[in-house]
C-alpha positions as CSV (number, residue, x, y, z in Angstrom):
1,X,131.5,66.6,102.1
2,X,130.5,69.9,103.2
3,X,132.0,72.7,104.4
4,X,131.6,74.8,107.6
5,X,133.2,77.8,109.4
6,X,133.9,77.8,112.8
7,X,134.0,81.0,114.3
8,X,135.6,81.7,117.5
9,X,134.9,85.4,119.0
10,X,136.7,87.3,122.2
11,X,133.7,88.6,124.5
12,X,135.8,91.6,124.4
13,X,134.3,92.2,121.0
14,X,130.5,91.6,122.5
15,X,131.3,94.4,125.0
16,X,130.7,97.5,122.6
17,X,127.7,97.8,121.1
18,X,129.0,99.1,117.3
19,X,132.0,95.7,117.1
20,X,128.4,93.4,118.3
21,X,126.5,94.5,115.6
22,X,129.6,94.8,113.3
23,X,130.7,91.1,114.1
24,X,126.7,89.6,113.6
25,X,126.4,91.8,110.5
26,X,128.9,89.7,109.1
27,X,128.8,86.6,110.2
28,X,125.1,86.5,109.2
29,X,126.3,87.3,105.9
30,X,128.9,84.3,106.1
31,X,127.4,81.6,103.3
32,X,126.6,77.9,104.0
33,X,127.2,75.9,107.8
34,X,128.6,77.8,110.6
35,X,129.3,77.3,114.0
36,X,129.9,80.7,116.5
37,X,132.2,80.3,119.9
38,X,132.3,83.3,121.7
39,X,134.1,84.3,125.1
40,X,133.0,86.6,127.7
41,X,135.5,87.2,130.2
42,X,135.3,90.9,130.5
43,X,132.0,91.1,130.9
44,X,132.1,88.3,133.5
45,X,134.6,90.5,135.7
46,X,133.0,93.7,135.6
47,X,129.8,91.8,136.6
48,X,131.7,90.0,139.2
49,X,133.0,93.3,140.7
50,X,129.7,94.8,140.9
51,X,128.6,92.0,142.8
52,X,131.7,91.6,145.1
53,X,133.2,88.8,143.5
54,X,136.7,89.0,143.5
55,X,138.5,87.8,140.1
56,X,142.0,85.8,140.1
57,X,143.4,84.9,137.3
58,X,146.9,82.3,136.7
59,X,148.4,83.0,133.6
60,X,145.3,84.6,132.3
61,X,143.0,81.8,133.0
62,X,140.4,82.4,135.6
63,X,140.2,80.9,138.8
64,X,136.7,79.3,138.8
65,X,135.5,78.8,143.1
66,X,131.6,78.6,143.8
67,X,130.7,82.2,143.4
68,X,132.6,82.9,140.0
69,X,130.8,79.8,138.6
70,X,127.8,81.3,139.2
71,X,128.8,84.5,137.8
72,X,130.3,82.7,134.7
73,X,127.4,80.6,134.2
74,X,124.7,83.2,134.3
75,X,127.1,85.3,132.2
76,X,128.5,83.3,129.3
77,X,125.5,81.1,129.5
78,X,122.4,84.0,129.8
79,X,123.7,87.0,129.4
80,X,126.1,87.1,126.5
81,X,125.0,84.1,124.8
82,X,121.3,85.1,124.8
83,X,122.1,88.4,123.5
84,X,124.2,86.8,120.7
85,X,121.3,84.6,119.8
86,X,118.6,87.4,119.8
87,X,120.9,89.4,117.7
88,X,121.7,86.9,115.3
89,X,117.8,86.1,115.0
90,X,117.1,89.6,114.2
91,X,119.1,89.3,111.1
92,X,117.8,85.9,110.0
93,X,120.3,83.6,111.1
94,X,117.8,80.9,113.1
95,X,120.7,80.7,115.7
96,X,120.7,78.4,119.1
97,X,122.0,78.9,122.4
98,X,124.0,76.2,123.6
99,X,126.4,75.3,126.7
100,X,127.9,72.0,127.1
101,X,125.3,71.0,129.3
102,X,122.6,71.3,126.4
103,X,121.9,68.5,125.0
104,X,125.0,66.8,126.7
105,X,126.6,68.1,123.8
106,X,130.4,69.1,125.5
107,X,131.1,66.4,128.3
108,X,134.3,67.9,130.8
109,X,136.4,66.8,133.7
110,X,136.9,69.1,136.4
111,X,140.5,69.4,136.6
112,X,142.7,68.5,138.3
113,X,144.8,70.0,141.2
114,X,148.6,70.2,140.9
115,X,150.3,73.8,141.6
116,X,147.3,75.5,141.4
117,X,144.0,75.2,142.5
118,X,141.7,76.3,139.3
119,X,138.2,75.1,141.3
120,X,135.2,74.7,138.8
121,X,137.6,74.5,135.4
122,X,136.8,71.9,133.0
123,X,138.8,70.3,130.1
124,X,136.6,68.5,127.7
125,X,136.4,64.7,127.5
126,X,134.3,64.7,124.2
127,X,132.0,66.5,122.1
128,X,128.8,65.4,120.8
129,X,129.0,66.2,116.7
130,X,126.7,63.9,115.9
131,X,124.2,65.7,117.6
132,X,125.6,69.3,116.3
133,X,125.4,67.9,112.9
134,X,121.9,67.0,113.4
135,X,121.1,70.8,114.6
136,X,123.3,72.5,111.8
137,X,121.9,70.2,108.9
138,X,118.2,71.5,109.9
139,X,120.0,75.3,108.9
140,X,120.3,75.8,112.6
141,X,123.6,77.6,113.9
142,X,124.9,76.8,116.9
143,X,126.1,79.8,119.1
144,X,128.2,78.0,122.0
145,X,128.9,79.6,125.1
146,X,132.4,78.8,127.0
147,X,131.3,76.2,129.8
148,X,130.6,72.2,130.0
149,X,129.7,70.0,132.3
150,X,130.7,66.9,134.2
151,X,127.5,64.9,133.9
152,X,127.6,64.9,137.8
153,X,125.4,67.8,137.8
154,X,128.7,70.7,137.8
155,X,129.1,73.5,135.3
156,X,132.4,73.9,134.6
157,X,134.4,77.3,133.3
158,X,136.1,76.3,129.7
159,X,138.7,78.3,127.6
160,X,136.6,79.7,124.9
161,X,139.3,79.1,122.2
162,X,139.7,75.3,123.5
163,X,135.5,75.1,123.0
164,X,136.5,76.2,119.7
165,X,139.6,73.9,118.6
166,X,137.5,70.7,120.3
167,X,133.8,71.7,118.2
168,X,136.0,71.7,115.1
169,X,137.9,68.8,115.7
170,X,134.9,67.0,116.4
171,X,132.7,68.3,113.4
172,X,135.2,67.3,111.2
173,X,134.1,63.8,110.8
174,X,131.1,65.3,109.4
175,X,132.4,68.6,107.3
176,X,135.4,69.9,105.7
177,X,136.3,72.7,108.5
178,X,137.5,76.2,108.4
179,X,138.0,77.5,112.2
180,X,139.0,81.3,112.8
181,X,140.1,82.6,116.2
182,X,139.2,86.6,116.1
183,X,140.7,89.1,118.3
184,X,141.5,92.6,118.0
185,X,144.5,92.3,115.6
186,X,144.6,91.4,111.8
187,X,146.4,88.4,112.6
188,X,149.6,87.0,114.2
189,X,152.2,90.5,114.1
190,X,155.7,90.1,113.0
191,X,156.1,93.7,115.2
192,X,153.4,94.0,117.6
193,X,152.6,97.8,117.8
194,X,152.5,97.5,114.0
195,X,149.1,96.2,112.4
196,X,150.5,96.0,108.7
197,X,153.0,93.6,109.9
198,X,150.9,90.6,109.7
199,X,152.5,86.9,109.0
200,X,150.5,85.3,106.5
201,X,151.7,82.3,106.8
202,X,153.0,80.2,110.4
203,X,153.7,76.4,109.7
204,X,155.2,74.1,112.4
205,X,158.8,75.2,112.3
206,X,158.7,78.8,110.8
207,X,156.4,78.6,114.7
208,X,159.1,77.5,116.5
209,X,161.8,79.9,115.3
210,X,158.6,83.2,116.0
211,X,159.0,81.6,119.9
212,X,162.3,81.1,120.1
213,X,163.5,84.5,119.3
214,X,159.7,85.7,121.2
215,X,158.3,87.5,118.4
216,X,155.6,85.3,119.3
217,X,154.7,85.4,123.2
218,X,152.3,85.4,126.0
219,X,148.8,84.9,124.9
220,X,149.4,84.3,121.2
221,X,150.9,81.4,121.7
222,X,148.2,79.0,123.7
223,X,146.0,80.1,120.6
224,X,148.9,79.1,118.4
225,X,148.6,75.8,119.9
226,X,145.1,75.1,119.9
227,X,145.7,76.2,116.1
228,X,147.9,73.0,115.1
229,X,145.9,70.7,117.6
230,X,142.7,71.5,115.4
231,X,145.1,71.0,112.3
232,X,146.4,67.7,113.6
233,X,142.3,66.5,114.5
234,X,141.5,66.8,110.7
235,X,140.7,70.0,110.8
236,X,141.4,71.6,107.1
237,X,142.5,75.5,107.7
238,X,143.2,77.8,110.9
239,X,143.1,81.3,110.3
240,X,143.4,84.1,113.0
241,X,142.4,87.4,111.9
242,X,140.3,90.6,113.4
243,X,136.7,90.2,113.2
244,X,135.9,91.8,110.6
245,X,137.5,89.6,108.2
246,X,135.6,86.5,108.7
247,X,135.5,85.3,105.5
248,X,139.5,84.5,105.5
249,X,140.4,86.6,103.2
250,X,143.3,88.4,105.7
251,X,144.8,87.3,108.9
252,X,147.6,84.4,109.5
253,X,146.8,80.9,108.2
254,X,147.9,78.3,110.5
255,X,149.1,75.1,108.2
């Protein structure tokens, strides 16, 4: 079986010009299959702000009403993901732009209401590998922006690292996968003003003591999550780490 990475970027990265062209420098130079998720929140709000659009945000996820889909969509969907392809292209990689809705490739529910009232957020029903595996085994690599669909005709908003955790999951019938959340640390931090303090290592229970005594907190700890869900869907490793060490070789590995 073969292997493949699956790389999930913040669109906090995408925002500067000198981290883009870092991050595509080195994933281009990443051997063999790959797969690349990326976000785009930040650039969704500023957008959003220069067009009026309020942004509200529960628990750091956005709230998704008819006018911030349309900003999301044209954002994540045009705007970043294009950009990612075009730069990706320019250094050889024969990249594709894809949203759930392509190809039907990442089917979604909207979901549903209970205390809050997230509008046009999906969670994901299923993903399509087969037809991924057909794309990726023709040396085309996917570049998937953070939205799916209903199959009703509705876009729907979709946490980038859930894209990422569910594409993996799903691939892994097909490949032995390696997925990597990146973000602007080295990896999960033992002492979080302190970059050289990076956990190599986080099983299941070493995990629960981190949260218990909330060295590990706030956003770390839905990506934590998604982290053993992949693990527990057969995916093979987990590794979080800063972009620029997408070949594994630092960060936390999630086991």
């Amino acid at each position: 079986m073969d292997s493949i990475n699956v790389i999930k970027v913040g669109g906090g990265i995408l925002e500067d010009e000198a981290s883009t062209a870092a991050l595509l420098d080195r994933f281009a130079a990443l051997p063999g299959h790959k797969v690349l998720v990326h976000g785009g929140g930040r650039s969704a709000t500023r957008i959003a702000a220069q067009l009026g659009v309020e942004s509200r945000m529960v628990e750091g996820r956005r709230i998704t009403d008819e006018p911030m889909l349309r900003i999301v969509t044209m954002v994540y969907a045009g705007l970043v993901n294009k950009s990612t392809v075009a730069g990706l292209q320019a250094r050889g990689v024969n990249a594709l732009g894809l949203c759930g809705a392509d190809m039907d490739v990442i089917r979604g529910h909207k979901r549903p209401v209970k205390d809050i009232d997230y509008g046009w957020v999906g969670d994901i029903d299923r993903v399509d590998a087969s037809m991924l595996q057909k794309l990726i085994d023709e040396q085309v690599v996917p570049v998937m922006a953070p939205l799916c669909h209903d199959g009703k005709g509705h876009m729907l908003n979709t946490n980038a690292d859930t894209i990422a955790r569910e594409v993996a999951a799903a691939l892994a019938r097909y490949y032995r996968v390696t997925l990597t959340f990146c973000f602007e640390k080295p990896g999960v931090l033992s002492q979080p003003n302190n970059d050289n303090s990076v956990i190599p290592h986080i099983n299941k229970a070493l995990y629960a003591q981190l949260k218990a005594d909330g060295t590990i907190s706030g956003g770390m700890i839905p990506k934590i999550d998604n982290a053993f869900a992949a693990l527990a869907a057969g995916v093979e490793n987990v590794v979080i780490t800063r972009a620029d060490n997408l070949d594994g070789s630092s960060g936390t590995l999630i086991n």
